[in-house]
C-alpha positions as CSV (number, residue, x, y, z in Angstrom):
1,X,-1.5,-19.1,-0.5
2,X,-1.1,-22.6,1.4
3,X,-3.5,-23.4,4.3
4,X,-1.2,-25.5,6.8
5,X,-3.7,-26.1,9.2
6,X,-7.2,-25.6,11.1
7,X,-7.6,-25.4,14.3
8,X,-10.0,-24.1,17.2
9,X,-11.5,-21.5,14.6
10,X,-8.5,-20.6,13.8
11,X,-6.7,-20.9,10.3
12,X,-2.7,-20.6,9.6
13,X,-1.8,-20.3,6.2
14,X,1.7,-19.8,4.1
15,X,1.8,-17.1,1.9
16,X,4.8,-15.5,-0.1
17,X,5.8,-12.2,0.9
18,X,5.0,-10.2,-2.8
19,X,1.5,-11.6,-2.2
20,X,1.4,-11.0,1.4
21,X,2.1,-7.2,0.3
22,X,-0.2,-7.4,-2.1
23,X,-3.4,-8.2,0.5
24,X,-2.3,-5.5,3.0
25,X,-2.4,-3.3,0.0
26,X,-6.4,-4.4,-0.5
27,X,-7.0,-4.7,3.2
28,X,-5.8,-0.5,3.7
29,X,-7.7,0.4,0.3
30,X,-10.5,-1.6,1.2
31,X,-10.2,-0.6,5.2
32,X,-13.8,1.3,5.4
33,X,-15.7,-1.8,4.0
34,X,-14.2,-4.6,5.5
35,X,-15.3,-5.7,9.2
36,X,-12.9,-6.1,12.8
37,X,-11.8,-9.4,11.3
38,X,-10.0,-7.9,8.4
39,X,-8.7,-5.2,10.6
40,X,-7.2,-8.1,12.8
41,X,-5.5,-9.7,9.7
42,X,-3.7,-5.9,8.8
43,X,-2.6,-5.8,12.0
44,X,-1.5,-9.0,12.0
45,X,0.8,-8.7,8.6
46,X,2.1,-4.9,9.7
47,X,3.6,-7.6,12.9
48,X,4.9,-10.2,11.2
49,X,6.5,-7.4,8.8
50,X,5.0,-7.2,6.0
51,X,5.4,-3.6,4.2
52,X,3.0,-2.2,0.8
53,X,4.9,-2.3,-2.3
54,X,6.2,0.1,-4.4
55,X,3.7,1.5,-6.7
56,X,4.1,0.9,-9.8
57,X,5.0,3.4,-12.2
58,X,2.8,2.4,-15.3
59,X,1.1,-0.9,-15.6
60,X,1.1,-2.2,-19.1
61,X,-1.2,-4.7,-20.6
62,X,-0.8,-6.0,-24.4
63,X,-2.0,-9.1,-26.2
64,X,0.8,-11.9,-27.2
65,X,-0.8,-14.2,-29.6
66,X,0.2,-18.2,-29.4
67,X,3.4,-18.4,-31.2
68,X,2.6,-20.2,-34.8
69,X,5.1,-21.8,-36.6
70,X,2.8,-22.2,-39.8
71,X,2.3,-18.4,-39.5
72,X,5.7,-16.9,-38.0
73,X,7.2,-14.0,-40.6
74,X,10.3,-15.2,-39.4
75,X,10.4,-18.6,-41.4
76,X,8.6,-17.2,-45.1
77,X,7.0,-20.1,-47.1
């Protein structure tokens, strides 16, 4: 997200569409705890166009160590 500019209270930013998706996502799940102001900004994306995104089907989350060279199977001794 990219703030362009300030102005009279009120603040414009740039933000790419996946992300975009991404906060309406967290502004409908988190719609009962968040005040009028974050209401104003859902309303605001579902305007400009901005649609959830698919779920996702299974999220998967592994450890990749730092690639070695002094340690890599790959080259033996």
């Amino acid at each position: 997200m990219n703030i362009e500019k300030i102005a009279e209270g009120q603040v414009t930013v740039h933000i790419p569409l996946r992300e975009a998706g991404d906060l309406l996502r967290a502004l409908r799940d988190l719609r009962d705890e968040l005040d009028d102001e974050a209401h104003a900004l859902e309303v605001a994306l579902e305007k400009a166009g901005v649609s959830l995104p698919d779920p996702e089907d299974h999220r998967r989350y592994e450890y990749m160590p730092p690639a070695d060279r002094k340690t890599d199977p790959r080259e033996g001794d």
